[in-house]
N, C-alpha and C positions, 0 to 999 in steps of 0.2 A: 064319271071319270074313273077309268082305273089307271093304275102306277104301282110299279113294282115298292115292294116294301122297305124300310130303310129300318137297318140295325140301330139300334138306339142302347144297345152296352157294348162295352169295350173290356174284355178281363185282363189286365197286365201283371203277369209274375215280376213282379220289383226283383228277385233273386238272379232273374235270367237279364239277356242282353237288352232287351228292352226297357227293362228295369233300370238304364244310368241316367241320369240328370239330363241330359244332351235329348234324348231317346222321349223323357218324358218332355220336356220344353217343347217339342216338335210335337207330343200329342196334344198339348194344348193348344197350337196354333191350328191342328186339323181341327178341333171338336168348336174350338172357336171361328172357324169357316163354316164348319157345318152346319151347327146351331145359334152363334152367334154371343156375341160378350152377354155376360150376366149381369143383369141388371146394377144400376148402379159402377162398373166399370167402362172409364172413358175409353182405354183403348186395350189389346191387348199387350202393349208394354208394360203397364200397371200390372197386370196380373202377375207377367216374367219377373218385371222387380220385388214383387213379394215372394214369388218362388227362392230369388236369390238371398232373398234379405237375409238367411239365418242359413241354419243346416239340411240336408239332406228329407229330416223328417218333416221339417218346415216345407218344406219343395214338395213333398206328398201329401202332407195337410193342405197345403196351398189348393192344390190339385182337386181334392177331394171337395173341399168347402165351395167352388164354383162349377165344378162338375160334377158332383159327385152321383148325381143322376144318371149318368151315362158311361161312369168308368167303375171297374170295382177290381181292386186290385186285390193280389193275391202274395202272401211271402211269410217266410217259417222265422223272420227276423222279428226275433219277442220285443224289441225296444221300437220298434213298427207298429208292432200291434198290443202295446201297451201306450202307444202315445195317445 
């Protein structure tokens, strides 16, 4: 069999437009199409309710912790990358 190859990282600068709440919810429904929920989550509502449960950096821990295989995000916000 051959088949074209499938990108398996995603880089997101958190700083830039991509980087808003809205921006990232929508990356989790694509990588959750394309790869599929992470074990142990019933749907991918579950996952968006823990996105919203808290703040901002909770919604990219979120992110991180079920995807983090495939995303690696990028941003010069020290309380980001001190969490």
């Amino acid at each position: 069999m051959i088949r074209e190859s499938i990108p398996r990282e995603f880089v997101v600068n958190l700083d830039g437009p991509k980087g808003n709440a809205f921006q990232l919810m929508g990356l989790v429904k694509g990588l959750a199409w394309r790869y599929g929920l992470p074990d142990g989550i019933m749907t991918f509502d579950d996952i968006i309710e823990e996105m919203k449960s808290s703040d901002y950096t909770n919604l990219v821990k979120t992110i991180d912790k079920y995807f983090g295989e495939y995303v690696i995000f990028e941003t010069a916000n020290k309380e980001l990358l001190n969490a």
